[in-house]
C-alpha positions in Angstrom: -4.3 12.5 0.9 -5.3 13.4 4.5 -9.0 13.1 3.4 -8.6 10.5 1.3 -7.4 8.6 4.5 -10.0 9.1 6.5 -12.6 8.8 3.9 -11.3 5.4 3.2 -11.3 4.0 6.9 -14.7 5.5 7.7 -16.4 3.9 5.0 -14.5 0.3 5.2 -15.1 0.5 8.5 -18.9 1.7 9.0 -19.4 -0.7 5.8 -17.8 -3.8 7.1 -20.0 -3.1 10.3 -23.0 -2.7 8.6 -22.5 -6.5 7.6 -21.4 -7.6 11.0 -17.7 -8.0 9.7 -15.9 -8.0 12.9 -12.5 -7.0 12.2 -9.2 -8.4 14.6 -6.3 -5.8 15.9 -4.0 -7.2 13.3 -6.5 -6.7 9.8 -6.9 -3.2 11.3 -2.9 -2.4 11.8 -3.0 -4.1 7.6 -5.9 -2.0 7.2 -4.4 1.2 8.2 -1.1 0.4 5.5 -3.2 -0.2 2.9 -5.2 2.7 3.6 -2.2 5.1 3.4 -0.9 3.2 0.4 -3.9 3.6 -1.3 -4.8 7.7 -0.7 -0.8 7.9 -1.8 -1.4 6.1 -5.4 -5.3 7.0 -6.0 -5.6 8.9 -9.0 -7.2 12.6 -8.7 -10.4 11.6 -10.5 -13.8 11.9 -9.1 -14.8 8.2 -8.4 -11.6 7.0 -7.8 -11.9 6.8 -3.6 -15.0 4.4 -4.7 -12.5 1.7 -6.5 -10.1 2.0 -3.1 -13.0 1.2 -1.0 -14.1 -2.1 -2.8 -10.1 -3.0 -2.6 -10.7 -2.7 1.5 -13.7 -4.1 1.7 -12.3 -7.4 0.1 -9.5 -7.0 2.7 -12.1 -7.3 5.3 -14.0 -10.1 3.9 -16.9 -7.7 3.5 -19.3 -7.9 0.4 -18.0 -5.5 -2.3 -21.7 -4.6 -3.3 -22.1 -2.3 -0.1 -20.2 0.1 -2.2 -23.2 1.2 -3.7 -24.7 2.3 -0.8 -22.0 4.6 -0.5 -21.7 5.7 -4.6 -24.6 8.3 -3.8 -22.7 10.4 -1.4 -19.6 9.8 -2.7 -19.4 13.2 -4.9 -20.6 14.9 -2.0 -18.3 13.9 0.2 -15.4 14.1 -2.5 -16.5 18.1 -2.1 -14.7 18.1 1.7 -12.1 16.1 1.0 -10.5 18.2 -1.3 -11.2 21.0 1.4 -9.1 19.2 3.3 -6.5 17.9 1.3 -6.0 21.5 0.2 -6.4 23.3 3.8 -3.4 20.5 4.8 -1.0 21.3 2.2 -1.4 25.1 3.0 -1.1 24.9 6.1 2.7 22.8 5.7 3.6 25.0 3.0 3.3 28.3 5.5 4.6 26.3 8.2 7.5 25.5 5.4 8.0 29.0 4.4 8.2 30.4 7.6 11.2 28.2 8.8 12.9 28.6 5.8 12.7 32.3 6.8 10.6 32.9 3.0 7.3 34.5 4.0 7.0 38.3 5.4 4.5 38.4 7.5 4.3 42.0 7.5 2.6 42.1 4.8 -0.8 40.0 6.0 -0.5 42.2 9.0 -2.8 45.8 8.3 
């Protein structure tokens, strides 16, 4: 979800600028909601952060067809965002285990 997040508000965001959408403070504080609502209850399928963006654009009053200018990079970008999303939830699970007292680190060390 962390990359789906930021995905998500870059692209609403450089999109709705593109088109000289000017959002206010309060659209972006309902932006950011949605946003986290959104990378919570996307389906894991290639193609899916595409359908979230044309739900933000429309929350920004910004023309759903600019999500074709982002379709041709979305599979590469889809690449690093599950680097990320998996790097994240390593990175709690080790932070997990240690507290919980269930990793020996004396085994990593050589």
């Amino acid at each position: 979800m962390d990359g789906t997040c930021v995905q998500l508000a870059v692209f609403a965001l450089t999109m709705a600028n593109v088109y000289g959408v000017k959002p206010s403070p309060g659209s972006l504080v309902i932006l950011g909601i949605t946003i986290i609502i959104l990378s919570m209850g996307m389906p894991g399928i290639p193609g899916a952060g595409v359908i979230c963006l044309t739900v933000l654009l429309q929350q920004l009053q910004g023309p759903t067809e600019s999500v074709s200018l982002v379709m041709g990079i979305a599979l590469l970008v889809g690449m690093f965002l599950c680097m990320s999303n998996c790097t994240g939830d390593v990175v709690v699970t080790a932070i997990v285990a240690r507290s919980a007292g269930e990793i020996d680190l004396d085994v990593y060390k050589a």
